[in-house]
C-alpha positions, 0 to 999 in steps of 0.5 A, a space after each residue: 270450219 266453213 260449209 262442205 260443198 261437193 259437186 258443181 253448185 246448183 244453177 242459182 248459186 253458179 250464178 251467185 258465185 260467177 255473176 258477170 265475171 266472163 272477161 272481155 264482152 264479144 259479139 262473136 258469142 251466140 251461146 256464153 256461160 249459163 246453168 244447162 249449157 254444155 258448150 259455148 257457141 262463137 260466131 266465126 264471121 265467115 258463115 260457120 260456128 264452133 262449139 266448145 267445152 270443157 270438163 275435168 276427169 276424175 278417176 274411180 277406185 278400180 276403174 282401169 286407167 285406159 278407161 279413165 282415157 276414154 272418159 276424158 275424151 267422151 266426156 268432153 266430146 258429148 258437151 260438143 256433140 249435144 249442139 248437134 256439132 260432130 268434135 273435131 279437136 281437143 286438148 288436155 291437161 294431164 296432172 299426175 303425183 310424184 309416184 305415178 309412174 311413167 307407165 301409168 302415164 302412158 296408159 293414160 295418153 294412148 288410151 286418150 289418143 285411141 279414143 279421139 281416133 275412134 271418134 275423128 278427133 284430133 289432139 292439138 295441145 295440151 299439158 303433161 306434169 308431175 306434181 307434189 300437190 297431186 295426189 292421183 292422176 287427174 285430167 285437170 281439164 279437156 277442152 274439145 271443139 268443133 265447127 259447122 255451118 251457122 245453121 247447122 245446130 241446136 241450143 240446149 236453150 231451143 226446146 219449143 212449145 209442144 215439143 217431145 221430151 225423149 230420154 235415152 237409155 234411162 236415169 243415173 247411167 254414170 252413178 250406177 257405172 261408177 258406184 258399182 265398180 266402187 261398192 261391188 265387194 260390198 253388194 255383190 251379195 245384195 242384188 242380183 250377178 246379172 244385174 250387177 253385171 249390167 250395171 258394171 258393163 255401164 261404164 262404156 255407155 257413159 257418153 252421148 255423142 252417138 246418141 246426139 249425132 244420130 239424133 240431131 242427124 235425122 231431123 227435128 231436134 230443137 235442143 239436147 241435153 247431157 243429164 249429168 250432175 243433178 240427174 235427169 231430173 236436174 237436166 229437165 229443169 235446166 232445159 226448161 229453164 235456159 228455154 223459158 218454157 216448163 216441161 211435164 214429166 211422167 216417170 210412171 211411163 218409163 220402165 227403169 231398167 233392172 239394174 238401176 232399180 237394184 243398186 239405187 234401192 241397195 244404196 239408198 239414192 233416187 235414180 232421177 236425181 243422180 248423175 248421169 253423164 250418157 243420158 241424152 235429153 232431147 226436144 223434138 219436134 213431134 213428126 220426128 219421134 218416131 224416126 229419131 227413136 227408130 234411129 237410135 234403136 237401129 243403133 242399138 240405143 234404148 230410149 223412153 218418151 218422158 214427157 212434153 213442153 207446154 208454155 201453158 204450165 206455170 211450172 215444171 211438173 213431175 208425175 211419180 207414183 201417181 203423183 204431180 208435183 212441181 220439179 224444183 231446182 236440184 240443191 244437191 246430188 246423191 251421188 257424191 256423198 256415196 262416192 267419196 264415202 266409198 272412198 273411205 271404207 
């Protein structure tokens, strides 16, 4: 029986398993494939350029179908919307059992449409079926894309030298979104009912796109990050990486909300290392953070400064409970060990 792997690899063995295998060679291609890039950006000859992305969706245990919609929509828009490119258009593929029935199925489609109106986005294709090999209802994959001006965006790649790193909302959004909906029965009695709340009422923040847009709308943005599989912690290294220039990070300087504190003490996972689909990661320029952050709070967005590039390091570091120490590549996240051992009680 061969090695049990969950969750996407990590950026060296993604490259192991992909090497150049990427088809036909463009020169249309100004952002291919590559570890931290959460979109691909083509050259469309004419002065404009197109960001695209794909993700699959995942349903949770008890997460309501129409929520699951949502998710495919936002999921996929936040990959787009971290070039600072508003999405426009998408497409989906919709695998379902043979047992689902067609009332779930549309739950599942309005709500998907609702949430692409809601952000501007048009359906253009897709594909809908009902197979034997499936044994939940799966958004196999959703591709969402959008133009703008070849000037008008930002690479996750394009952090600079001096640069502020600045962190929205706080560390493992969709891990405590996810797992307290997966384990409230179980720890309903171990943290606090407004905590748990709170961590329950997360799952509408697992998104970025507000938070990019807003951003890359006001100026001085060099590059973003969506911190999911791997953390904040993760999307730290892979910013740093795709830019060649190392970052510190102080997390003794942010205050991790209550909630997030809460359930990661009760299920045993580090919230700066599990995923975290809705924290924005992003590289300013320093005359521009305090009106991005001004922006964002308008908006009622909660940000933290979380550190600085500096070309001057050899490495990433990470100071934690007074401690520095070098910020090595993710192997893992802990996310989904809980996850799909909550599937199982």
């Amino acid at each position: 029986m061969g090695e049990r792997r969950v969750g996407k690899p990590s950026a060296s063995r993604l490259k192991s398993l992909l090497g150049a295998h990427f088809g036909a060679a463009s020169d249309q291609i100004i952002v291919g494939p590559g570890p931290g890039l959460d979109a691909a950006v083509l050259d469309l000859t004419d002065g404009r350029v197109m960001a695209v992305a794909e993700d699959p969706i995942f349903p949770a245990p008890n997460l309501p179908l129409a929520v699951m919609g949502w998710f495919t929509v936002h999921i996929g828009a936040s990959d787009v919307a971290v070039t600072g490119i508003a999405p426009q258009f998408m497409t989906y593929t919709l695998l379902l059992p043979p047992t689902c029935p067609e009332s779930d199925a549309k739950t599942i489609v309005t709500s998907i449409s609702d949430a692409a109106r809601d952000l501007g986005i048009s359906i253009v294709g897709g594909h809908t079926g009902w197979y034997d090999a499936v044994t939940i209802p799966i958004v196999g994959g959703v591709a969402v894309w959008g133009i703008a001006d070849k000037s008008a965006w930002v690479s996750p790649g394009g952090a600079q030298d001096g640069d502020v790193l600045l962190m929205t909302k706080g560390p493992a959004i969709e891990s405590v979104a996810l797992l307290s909906i997966l384990y409230k029965d179980q720890i309903i009695r171990r943290i606090s009912s407004q905590s748990l709340q709170k961590s329950l009422d997360r799952v509408r923040q697992i998104t970025v796109v507000e938070d990019a847009l807003i951003a890359f709308g006001v100026g001085g943005v060099h590059a973003m990050h969506d911190a999911t599989e791997g953390g904040v912690l993760g999307g730290v290294h892979e910013m740093a990486s795709a830019a060649g220039i190392p970052a510190r990070v102080n997390l003794d300087a942010v205050d991790v909300p209550q909630d997030i504190r809460e359930l990661a003490d009760v299920l045993a996972f580090d919230p700066w290392q599990a995923i975290s689909e809705g924290t924005l990661l992003v590289s300013a320029a320093p005359e521009s953070v305090v009106r991005i952050r001004k922006a964002w709070d308008e908006a009622g967005i909660e940000s933290h400064v979380l550190g600085r590039f500096d070309k001057r390091l050899q490495h990433c570091v990470v100071r934690r409970g007074g401690q520095e120490a070098e910020l090595v590549e993710p192997v893992g996240d802990p996310f989904w060990d809980l996850f799909f051992a909550g599937l199982r009680t």
